[in-house]
LOKEFI-532524 format. One line per 10 residues: for each residue x, y, z of C-alpha. Coordinates in nm, 2 decimals. Layout:
BEGIN
X Y Z ~ ...
END
This chain:
BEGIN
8.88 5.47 -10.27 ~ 8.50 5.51 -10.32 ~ 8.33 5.71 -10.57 ~ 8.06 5.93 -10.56 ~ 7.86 6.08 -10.88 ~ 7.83 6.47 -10.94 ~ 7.49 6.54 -11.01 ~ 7.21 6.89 -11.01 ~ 7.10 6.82 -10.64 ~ 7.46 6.78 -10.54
7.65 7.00 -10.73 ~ 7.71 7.32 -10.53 ~ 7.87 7.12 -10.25 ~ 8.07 6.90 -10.43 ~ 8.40 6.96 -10.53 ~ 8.48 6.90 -10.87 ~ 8.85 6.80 -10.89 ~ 8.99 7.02 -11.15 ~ 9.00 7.37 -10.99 ~ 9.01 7.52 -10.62
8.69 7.47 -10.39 ~ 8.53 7.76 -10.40 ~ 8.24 7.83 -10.57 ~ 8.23 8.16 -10.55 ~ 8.57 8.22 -10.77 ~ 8.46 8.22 -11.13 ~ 8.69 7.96 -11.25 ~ 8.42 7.69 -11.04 ~ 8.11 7.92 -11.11 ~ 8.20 7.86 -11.49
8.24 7.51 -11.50 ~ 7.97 7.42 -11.25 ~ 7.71 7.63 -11.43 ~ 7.81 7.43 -11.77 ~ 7.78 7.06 -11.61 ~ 7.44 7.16 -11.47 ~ 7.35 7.22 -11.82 ~ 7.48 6.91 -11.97 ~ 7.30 6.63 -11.73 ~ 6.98 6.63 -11.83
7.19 6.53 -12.20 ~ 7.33 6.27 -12.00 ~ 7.64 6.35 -11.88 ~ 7.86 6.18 -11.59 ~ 8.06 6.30 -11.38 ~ 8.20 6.02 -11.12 ~ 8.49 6.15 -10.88 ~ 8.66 6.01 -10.60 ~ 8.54 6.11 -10.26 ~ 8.88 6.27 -10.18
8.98 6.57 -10.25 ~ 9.21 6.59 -10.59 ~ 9.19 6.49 -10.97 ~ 9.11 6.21 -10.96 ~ 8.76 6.17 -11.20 ~ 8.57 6.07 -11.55 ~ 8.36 6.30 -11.70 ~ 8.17 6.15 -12.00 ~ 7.86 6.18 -12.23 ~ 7.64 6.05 -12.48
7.85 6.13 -12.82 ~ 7.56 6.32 -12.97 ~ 7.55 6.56 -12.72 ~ 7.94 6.59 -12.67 ~ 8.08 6.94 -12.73 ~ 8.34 6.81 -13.00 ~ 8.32 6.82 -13.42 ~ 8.30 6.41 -13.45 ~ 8.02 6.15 -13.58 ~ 7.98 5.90 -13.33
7.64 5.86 -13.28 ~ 7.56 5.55 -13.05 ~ 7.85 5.59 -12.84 ~ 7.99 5.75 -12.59 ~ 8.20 6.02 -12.58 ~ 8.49 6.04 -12.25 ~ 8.55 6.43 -12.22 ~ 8.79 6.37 -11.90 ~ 8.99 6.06 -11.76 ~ 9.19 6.25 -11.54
9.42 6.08 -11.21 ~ 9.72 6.28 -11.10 ~ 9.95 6.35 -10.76 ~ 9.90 6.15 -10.51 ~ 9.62 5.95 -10.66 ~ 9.83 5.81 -10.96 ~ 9.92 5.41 -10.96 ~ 9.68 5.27 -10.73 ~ 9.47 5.17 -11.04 ~ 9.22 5.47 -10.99
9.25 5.54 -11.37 ~ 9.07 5.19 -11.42 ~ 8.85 5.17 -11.18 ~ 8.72 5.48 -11.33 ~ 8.71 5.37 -11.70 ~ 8.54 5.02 -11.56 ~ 8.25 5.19 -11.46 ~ 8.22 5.39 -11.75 ~ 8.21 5.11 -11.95 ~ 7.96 4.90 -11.69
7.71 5.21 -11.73 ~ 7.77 5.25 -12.10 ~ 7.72 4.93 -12.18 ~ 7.36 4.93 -11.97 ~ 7.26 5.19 -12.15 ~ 7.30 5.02 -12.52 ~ 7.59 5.24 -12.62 ~ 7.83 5.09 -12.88 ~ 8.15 5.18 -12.71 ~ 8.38 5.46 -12.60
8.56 5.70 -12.81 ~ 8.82 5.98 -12.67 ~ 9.06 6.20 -12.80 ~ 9.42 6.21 -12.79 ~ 9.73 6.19 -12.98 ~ 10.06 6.02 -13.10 ~ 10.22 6.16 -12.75 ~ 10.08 6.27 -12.50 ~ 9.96 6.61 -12.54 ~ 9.81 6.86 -12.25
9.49 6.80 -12.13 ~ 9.45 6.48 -12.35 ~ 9.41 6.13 -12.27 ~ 9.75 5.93 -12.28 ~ 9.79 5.73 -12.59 ~ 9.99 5.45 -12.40 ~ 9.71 5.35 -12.17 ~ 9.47 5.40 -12.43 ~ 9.62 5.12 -12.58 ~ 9.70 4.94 -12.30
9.31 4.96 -12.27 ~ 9.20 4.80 -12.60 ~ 9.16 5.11 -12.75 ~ 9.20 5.21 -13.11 ~ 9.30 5.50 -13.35 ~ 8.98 5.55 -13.53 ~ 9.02 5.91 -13.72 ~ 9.31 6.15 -13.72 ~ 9.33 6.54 -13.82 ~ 9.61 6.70 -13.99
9.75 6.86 -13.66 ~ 9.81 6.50 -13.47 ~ 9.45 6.50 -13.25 ~ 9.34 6.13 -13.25 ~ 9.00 5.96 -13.23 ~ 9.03 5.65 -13.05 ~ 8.76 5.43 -12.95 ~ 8.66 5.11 -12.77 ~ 8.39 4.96 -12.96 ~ 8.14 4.70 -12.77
8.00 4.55 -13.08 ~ 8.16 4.34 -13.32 ~ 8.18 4.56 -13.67 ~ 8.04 4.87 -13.52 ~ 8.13 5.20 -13.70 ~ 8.40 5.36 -13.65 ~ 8.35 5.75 -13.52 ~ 8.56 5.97 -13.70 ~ 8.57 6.36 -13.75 ~ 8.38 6.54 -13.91
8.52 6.75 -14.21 ~ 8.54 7.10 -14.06 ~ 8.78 6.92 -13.77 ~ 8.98 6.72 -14.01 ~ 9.21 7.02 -14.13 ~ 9.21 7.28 -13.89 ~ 9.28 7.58 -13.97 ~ 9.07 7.96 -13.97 ~ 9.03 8.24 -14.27 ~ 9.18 8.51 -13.97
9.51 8.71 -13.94 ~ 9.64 8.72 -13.57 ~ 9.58 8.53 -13.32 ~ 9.24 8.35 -13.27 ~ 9.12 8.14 -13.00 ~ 8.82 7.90 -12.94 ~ 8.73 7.77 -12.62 ~ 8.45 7.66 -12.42 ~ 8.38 7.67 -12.03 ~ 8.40 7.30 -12.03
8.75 7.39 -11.84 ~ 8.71 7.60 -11.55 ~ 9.06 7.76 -11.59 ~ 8.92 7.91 -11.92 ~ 8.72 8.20 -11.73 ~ 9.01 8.34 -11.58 ~ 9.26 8.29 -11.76 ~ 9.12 8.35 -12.10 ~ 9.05 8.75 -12.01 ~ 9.42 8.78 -11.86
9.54 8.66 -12.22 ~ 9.33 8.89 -12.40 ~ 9.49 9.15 -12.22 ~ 9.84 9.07 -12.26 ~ 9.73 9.08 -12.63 ~ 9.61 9.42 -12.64 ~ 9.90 9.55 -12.41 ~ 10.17 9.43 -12.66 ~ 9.95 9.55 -12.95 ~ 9.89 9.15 -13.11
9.57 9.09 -13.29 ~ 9.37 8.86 -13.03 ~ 9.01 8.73 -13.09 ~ 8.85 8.50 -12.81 ~ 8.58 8.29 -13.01 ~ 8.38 8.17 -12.71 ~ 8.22 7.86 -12.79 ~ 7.84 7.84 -12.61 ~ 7.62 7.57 -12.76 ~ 7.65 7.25 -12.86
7.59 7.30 -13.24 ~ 7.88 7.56 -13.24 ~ 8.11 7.34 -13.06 ~ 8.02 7.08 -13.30 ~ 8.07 7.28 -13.61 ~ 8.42 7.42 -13.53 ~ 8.71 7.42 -13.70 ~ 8.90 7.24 -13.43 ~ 8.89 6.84 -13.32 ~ 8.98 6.98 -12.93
8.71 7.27 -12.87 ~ 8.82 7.31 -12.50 ~ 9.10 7.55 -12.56 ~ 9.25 7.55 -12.94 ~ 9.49 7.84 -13.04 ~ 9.52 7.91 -13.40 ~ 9.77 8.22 -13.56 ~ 9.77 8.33 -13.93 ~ 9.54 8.01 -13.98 ~ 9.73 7.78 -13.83
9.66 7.55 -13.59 ~ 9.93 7.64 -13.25 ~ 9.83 7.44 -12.98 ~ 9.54 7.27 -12.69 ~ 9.80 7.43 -12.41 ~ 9.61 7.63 -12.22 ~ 9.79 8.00 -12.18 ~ 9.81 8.23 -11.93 ~ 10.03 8.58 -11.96 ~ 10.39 8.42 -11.88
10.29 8.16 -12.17 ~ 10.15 8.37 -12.41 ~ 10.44 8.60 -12.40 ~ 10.72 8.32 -12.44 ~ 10.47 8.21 -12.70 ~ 10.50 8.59 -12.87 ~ 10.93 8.57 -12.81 ~ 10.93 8.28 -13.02 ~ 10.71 8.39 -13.33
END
């Protein structure tokens, strides 16, 4: 397969692998506007020419919209091959030009979060490690900091402290999420409303800037559900979901 990189003067016709084609619907809008934002911080976003998942979306760590310390490296928001696209060695193709570019730009390595299994909308721990990756930093709720270094005794990235035990001061239901994930914009609202129709305390904490996502009380800032305090889950809900979700509390 060939590869083509998403950038400002090709974004509007390109589709971006993780959501329909589109861009009027607002899931695309959402996620388009926030990548035009983010190149000119460096990010990449390097898909296959056909249509499917089948990407890497990464950036310089300093500018990466996640609580961790990592600067010098760089940070892999999305390694994401699925359907049809899955076990023709995509995944590495992908995660060989990362590190080609990475390394041309002086970075120290790689860094990426997951988990002890494979969780939603994380990488999987199993190729991670078939990769040379490591576990650098875990948080109390199983999300993993792994990383690739490039130099011999680099530092390790780790969390920072307000990702390390997550966990909010809030009764109810509270969610933070950003419009890194396109899904976010439509389904978030249709949660909310479930909420209020069934009379459950819901409060969507929308994450805008980098400094906030950076700050929060959550190693995954793309979608993290908390209740009472506690940390729930990265799975992203819609009403079917959030109502099994209510059956079971």
């Amino acid at each position: 397969m060939e590869y083509i990189r998403v950038t400002k003067e090709n974004l509007e016709k390109e589709h971006i692998c993780c959501a329909i084609s589109n861009n009027k619907d607002v899931q695309v809008a959402s996620k388009k506007a926030w990548l035009s934002e983010r190149f000119d911080e460096g990010l990449v976003f390097l898909k296959g020419t056909e249509r499917g998942k089948c990407f890497i979306e990464y950036i310089p760590a300093e500018n990466a919209w996640v609580p961790i310390d990592a600067d010098g490296y760089m940070y892999i928001d999305c390694l994401w091959v699925s359907g049809s696209f899955k076990g023709h060695g995509y995944s590495n193709d992908l995660l060989a030009e990362c590190i080609k570019d990475s390394r041309e730009k002086g970075r120290k390595g790689l860094c990426i979060l997951s988990s002890a299994k494979k969780k939603p909308f994380l990488a999987d721990p199993k190729y991670l490690k078939y990769k040379g990756f490591e576990i650098c930093d875990e948080s109390r709720n199983g999300i993993q900091l792994w990383y690739l270094p490039f130099e011999v005794n680099a530092a390790k990235p780790s969390f920072k402290a307000c990702a390390k035990d997550p966990h909010t001061e809030e009764k109810g239901f509270v969610l933070y999420y950003t419009s890194q994930c396109p899904f976010n914009a439509k389904y978030v609202p249709i949660v909310e409303q479930t909420a209020k129709e069934q009379g459950v305390a819901f409060k969507a904490i929308h994450l805008t800037d980098k400094i906030s996502a950076q700050n929060a009380p959550t190693p995954v800032t793309t979608y993290a559900l908390f209740c009472d305090g506690e940390y729930l889950t990265n799975e992203q809900m819609n009403d079917t979901k959030f109502l099994k979700l209510l059956a079971r509390s």
